[in-house]
C-alpha positions as a Markdown table, in Angstrom:
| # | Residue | x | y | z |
|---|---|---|---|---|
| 1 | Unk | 54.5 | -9.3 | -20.3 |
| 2 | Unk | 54.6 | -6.8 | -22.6 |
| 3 | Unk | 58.4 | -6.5 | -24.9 |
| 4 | Unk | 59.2 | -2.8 | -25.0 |
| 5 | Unk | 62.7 | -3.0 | -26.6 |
| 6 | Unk | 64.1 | -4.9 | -29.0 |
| 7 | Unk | 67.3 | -4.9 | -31.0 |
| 8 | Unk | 68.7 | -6.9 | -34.3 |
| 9 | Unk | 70.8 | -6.0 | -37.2 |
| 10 | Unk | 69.2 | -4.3 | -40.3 |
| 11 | Unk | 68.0 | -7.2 | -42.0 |
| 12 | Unk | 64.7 | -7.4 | -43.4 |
| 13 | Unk | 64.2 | -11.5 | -42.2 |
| 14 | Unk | 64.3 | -9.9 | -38.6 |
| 15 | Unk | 61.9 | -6.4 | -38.9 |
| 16 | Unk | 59.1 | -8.1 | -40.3 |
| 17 | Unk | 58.0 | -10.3 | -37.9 |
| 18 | Unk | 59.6 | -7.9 | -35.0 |
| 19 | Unk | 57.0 | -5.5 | -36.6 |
| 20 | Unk | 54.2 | -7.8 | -36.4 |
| 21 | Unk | 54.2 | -9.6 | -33.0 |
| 22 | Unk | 55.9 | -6.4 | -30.9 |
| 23 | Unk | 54.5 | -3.5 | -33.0 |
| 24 | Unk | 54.7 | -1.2 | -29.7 |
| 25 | Unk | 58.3 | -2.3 | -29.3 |
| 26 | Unk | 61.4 | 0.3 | -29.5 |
| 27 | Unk | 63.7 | -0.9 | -32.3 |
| 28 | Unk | 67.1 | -0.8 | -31.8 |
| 29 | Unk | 69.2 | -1.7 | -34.8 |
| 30 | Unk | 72.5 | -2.7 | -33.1 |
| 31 | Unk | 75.0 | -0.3 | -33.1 |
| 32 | Unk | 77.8 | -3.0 | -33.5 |
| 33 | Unk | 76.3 | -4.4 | -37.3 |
| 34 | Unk | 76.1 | -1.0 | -38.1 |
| 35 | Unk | 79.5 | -0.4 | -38.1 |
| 36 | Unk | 80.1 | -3.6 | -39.9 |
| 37 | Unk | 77.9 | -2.5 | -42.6 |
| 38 | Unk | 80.2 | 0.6 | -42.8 |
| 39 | Unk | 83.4 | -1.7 | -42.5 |
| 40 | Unk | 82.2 | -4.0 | -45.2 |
| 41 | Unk | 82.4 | -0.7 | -47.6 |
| 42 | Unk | 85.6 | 0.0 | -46.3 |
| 43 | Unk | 86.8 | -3.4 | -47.2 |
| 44 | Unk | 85.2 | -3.3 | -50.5 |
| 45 | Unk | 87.0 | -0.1 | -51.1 |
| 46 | Unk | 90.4 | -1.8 | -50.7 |
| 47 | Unk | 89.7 | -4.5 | -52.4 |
| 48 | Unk | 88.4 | -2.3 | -55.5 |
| 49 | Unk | 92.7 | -0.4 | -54.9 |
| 50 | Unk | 94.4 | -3.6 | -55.0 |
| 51 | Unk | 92.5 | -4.7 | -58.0 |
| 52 | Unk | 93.6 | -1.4 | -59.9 |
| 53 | Unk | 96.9 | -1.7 | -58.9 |
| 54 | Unk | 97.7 | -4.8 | -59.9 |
| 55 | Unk | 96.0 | -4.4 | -63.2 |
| 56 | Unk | 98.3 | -1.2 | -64.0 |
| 57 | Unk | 101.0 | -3.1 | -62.8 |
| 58 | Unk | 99.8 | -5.7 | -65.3 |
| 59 | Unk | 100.0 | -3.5 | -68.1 |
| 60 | Unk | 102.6 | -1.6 | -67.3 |
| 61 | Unk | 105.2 | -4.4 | -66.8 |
| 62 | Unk | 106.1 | -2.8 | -63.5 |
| 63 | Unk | 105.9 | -3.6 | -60.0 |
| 64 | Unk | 104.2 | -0.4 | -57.9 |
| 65 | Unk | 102.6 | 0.2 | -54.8 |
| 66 | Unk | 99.5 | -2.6 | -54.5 |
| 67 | Unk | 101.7 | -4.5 | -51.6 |
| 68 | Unk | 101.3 | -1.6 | -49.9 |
| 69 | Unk | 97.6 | -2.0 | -49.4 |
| 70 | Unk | 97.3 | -5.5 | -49.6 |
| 71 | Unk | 97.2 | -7.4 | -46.5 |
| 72 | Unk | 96.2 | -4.6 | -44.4 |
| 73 | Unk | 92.6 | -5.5 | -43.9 |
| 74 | Unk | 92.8 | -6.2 | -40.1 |
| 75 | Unk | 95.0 | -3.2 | -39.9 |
| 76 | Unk | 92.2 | -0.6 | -41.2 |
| 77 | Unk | 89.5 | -2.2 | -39.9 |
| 78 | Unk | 90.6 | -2.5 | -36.2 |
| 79 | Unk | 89.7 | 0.6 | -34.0 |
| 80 | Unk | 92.5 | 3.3 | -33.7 |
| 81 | Unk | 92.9 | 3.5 | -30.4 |
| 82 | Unk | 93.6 | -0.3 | -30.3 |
| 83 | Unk | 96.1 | -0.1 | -32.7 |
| 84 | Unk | 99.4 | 0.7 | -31.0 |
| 85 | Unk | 102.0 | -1.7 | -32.5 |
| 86 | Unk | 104.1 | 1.2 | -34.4 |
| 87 | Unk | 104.9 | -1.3 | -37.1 |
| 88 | Unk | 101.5 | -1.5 | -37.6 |
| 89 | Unk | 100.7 | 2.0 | -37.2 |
| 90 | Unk | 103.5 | 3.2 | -40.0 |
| 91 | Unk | 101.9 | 0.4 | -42.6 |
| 92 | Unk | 98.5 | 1.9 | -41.9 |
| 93 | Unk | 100.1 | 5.4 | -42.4 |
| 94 | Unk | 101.6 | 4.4 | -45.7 |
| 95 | Unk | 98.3 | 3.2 | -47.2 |
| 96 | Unk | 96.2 | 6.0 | -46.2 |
| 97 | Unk | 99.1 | 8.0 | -48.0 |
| 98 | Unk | 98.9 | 6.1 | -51.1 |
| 99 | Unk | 95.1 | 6.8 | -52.5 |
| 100 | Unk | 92.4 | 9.3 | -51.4 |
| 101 | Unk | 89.5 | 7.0 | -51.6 |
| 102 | Unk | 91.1 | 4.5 | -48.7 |
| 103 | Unk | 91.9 | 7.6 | -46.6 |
| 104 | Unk | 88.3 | 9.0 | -47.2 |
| 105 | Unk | 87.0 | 5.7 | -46.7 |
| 106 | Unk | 89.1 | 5.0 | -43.4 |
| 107 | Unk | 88.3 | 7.8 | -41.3 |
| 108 | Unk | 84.6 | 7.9 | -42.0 |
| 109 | Unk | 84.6 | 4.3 | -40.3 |
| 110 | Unk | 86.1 | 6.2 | -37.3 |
| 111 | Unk | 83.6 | 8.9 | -37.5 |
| 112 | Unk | 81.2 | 6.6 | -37.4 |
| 113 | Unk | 81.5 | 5.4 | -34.4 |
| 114 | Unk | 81.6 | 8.9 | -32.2 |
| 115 | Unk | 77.4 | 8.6 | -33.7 |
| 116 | Unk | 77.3 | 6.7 | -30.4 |
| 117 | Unk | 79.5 | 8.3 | -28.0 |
| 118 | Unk | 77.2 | 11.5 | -28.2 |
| 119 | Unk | 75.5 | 12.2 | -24.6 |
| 120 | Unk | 72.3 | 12.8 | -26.3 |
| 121 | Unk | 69.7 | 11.9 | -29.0 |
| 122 | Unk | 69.8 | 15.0 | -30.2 |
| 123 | Unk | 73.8 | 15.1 | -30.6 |
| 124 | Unk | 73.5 | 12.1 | -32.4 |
| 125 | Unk | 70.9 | 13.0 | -34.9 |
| 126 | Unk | 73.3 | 15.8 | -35.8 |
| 127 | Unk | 76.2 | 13.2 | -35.7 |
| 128 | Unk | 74.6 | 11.2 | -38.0 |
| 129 | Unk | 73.6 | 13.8 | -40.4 |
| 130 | Unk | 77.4 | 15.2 | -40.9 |
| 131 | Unk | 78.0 | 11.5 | -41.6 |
| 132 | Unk | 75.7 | 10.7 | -43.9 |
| 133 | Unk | 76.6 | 13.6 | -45.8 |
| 134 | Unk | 80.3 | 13.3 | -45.6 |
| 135 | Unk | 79.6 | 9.8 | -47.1 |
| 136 | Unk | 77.8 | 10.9 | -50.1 |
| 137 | Unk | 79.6 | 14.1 | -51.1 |
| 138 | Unk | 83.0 | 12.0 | -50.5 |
| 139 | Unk | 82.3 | 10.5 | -54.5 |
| 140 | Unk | 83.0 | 7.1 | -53.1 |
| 141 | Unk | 80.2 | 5.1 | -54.6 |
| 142 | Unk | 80.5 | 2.3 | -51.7 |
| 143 | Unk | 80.5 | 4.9 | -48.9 |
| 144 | Unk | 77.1 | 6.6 | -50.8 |
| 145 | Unk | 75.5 | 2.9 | -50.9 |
| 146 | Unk | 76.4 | 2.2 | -47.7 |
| 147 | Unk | 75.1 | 5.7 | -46.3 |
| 148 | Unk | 71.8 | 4.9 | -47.8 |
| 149 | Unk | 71.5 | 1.9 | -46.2 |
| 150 | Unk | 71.8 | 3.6 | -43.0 |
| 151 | Unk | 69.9 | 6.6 | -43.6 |
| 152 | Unk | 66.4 | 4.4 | -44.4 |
| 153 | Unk | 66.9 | 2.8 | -41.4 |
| 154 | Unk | 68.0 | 5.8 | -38.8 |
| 155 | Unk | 65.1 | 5.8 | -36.3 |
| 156 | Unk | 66.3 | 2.1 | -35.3 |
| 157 | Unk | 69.9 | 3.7 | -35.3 |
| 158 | Unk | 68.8 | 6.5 | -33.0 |
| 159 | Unk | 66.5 | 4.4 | -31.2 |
| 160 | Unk | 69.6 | 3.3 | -29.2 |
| 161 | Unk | 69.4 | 6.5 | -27.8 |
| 162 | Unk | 65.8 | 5.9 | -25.9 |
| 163 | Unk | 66.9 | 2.3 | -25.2 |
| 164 | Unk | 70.6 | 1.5 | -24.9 |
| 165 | Unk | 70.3 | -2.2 | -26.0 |
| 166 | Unk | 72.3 | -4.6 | -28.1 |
| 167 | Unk | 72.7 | -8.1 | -29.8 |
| 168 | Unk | 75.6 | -8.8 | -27.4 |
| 169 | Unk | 74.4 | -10.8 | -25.2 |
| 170 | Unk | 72.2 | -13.1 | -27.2 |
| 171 | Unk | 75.3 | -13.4 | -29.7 |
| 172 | Unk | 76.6 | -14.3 | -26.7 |
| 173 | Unk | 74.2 | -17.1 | -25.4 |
| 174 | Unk | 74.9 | -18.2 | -29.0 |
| 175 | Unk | 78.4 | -18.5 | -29.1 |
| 176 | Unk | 78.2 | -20.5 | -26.0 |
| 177 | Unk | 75.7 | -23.3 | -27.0 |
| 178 | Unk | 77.7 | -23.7 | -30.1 |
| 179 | Unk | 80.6 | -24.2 | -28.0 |
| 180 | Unk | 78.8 | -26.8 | -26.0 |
| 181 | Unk | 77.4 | -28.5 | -29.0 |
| 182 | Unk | 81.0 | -28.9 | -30.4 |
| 183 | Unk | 81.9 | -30.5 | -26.9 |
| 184 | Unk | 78.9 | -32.3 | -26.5 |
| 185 | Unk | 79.0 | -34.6 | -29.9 |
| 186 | Unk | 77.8 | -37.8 | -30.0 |
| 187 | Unk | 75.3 | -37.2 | -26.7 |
| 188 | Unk | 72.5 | -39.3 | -27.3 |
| 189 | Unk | 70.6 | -38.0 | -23.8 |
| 190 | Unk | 69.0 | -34.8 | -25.1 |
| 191 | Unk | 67.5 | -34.0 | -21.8 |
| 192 | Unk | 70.9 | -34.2 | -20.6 |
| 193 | Unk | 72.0 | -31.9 | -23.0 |
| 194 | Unk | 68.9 | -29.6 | -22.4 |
| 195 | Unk | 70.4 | -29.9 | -18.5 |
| 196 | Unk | 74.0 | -29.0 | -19.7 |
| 197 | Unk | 72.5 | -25.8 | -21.6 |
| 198 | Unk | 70.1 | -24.3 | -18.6 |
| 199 | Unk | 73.5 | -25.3 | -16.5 |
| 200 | Unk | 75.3 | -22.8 | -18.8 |
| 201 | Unk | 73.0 | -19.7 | -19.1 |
| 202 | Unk | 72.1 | -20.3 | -15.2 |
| 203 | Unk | 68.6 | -21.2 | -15.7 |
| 204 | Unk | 66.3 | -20.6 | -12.6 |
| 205 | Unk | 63.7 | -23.1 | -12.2 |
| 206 | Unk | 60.5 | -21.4 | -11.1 |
């Protein structure tokens, strides 16, 4: 049988032996780490505001604005449209006000995504390109790392395009054996574990 897709997040650990024993294969790099690549430089953006303000606060004697964008992590890094508490919506508001760099940094994670709501590779090339150079002209040295990142690695990105895959559901196999291993402590039958696991994924015996 020969693999003709396969998807992974950018690390290196998983292209190199992807590129040895499948080297026909369409890479996919999943859409989902992606976007946690370009939330991590998000985060890391906050993190460098708070850390500003509380030293000026330091050495001013005063207390300013920092508890406006501390604690509001979750807040900026959920999607928009699933953020419709408007006490959570004004305290988002109120930090994107307060510094340029979050606000930049913010709305290019929500550009990011329409990459892969375009109907077509082509769209999405072009998607792409206006965000990668939004990222790098923005002066935001964790947005131009991060856009770097992505641009070496944009034929996987676009790849999704030719084969619509993702981690999800192995993620999801994942999630559930480590579920079962949690319930399952102290077994000492491992084939009756192995049972309880091809019970779970709905293993067909041939």
């Amino acid at each position: 049988m020969r693999i003709e897709a396969v998807a992974s997040d950018l690390s290196a650990a998983y292209i190199s032996p992807v590129r040895k024993n499948a080297p026909d294969a369409v890479y996919v790099f999943d859409h989902f780490h992606v976007v946690k690549l370009i939330n991590e430089a998000l985060d890391k953006v906050r993190r460098r505001i708070v850390n500003q303000e509380r030293a000026r606060e330091k050495k001013e004697g005063v207390d300013g604005k920092s508890s406006v964008v501390k604690g509001t992590k979750y807040i900026l890094l959920r999607n928009s449209e699933n953020l419709t508490d408007k006490k959570y919506i004004d305290r988002l508001n109120a930090a994107l006000e307060l510094n340029r760099d979050l606000s930049t940094a913010y709305y290019l994670k929500e550009d990011a995504r329409l990459i892969w709501d375009c109907e077509s590779k082509r769209q999405a090339f072009m998607q792409l390109d206006a965000w990668l150079s939004a990222a790098r002209t923005s002066q935001i040295p964790e947005l131009a790392k991060v856009a770097d990142t992505v641009d070496s690695h944009r034929d996987g990105v676009l790849a999704y395009f030719d084969k619509p895959i993702s981690t999800g559901p192995m993620e999801g196999i994942n999630n559930k054996i480590k579920t079962l291993k949690r319930m399952a402590y102290g077994f000492r039958d491992d084939r009756y574990f192995t049972l309880r696991l091809l019970a779970l994924h709905d293993f067909k015996f041939s």
